[in-house]
C-alpha positions in Angstrom: 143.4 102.8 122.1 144.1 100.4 125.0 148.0 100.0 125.6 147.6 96.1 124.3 146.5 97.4 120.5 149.1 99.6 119.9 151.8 99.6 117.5 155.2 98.0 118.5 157.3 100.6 117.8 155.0 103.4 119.6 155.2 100.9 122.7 159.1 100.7 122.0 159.3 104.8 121.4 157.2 105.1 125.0 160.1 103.3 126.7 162.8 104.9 124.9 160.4 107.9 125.9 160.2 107.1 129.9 164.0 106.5 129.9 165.3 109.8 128.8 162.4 111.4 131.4 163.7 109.4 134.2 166.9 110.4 133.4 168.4 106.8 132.3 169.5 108.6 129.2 170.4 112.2 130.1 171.1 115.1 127.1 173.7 114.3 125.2 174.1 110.4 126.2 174.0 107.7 123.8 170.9 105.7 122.7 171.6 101.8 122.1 172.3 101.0 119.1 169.1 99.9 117.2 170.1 96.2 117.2 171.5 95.9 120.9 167.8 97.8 121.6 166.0 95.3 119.3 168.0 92.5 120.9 167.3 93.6 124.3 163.5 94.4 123.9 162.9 91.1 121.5 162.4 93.0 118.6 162.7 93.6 115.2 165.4 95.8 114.1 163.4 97.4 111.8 160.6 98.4 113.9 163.2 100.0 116.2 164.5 102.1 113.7 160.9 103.4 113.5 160.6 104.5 116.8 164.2 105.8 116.5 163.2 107.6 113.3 160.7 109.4 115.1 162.5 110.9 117.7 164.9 112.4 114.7 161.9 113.6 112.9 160.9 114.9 116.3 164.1 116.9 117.5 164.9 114.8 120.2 167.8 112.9 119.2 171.0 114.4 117.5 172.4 111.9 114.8 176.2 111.3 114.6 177.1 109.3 111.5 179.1 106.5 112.4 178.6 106.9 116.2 175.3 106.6 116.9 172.1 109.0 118.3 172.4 111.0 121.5 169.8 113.0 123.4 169.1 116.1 121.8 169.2 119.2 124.5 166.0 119.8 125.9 164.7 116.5 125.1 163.9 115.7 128.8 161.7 118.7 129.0 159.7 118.3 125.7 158.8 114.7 126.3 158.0 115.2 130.0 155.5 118.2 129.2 153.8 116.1 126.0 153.4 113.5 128.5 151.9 115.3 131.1 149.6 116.2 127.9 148.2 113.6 127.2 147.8 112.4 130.8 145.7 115.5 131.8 143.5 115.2 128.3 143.3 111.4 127.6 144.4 109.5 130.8 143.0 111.7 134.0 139.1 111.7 132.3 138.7 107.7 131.9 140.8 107.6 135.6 137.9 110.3 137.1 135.2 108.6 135.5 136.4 105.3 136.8 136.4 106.9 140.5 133.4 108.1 140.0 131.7 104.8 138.6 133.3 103.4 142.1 132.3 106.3 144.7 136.0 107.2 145.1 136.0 111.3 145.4 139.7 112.5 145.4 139.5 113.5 148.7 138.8 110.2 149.6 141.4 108.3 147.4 144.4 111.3 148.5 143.5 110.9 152.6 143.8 106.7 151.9 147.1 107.1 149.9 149.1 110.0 150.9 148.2 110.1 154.9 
């Protein structure tokens, strides 16, 4: 599923997602509110709430009635490995096919980039 087809709120939960891997939201720190994130990404409040929902369902948020949702312990770690997941069995084949398509070994493509 190319990144354009997908669902709003998986493309909202992949930022949420990239944040708290990048450290923008450390363990324990507050999430926006779903309407401040809503407002900010251009959103529906709704669909947010979604995404939001599903890092509850997940185990990655701790919910604080009243206060808001804050970054469950070990979150970081979780989302960084399932990432790294679906890189290595969904991303990295269509990338090595597409070197491959353009006779670009790795060797080739590391020597050009990293040296």
């Amino acid at each position: 599923m190319s990144q354009n087809s997908r669902p709003v709120y998986l493309k909202l939960r992949d930022i949420i997602s990239a944040a708290i891997i990048d450290g923008t939201y450390p363990e324990g720190a507050m999430l926006p509110s779903v309407r401040a994130f809503a407002a900010e990404q251009g959103a529906n409040p709704l669909t947010v709430a979604k995404a939001y929902q599903q890092f509850q369902l997940d185990g990655l948020v701790d919910v604080q009635r009243g206060v808001g949702m804050t970054v469950a312990a070990g979150a970081r770690d979780r989302l960084r490995m399932a990432e790294r997941r679906i890189f290595i069995e969904q991303e990295w084949p269509e990338i090595r096919a597409r070197m491959s398509r353009l006779g670009i070994s790795a060797t080739d493509f590391l020597a050009e980039n990293l040296g």
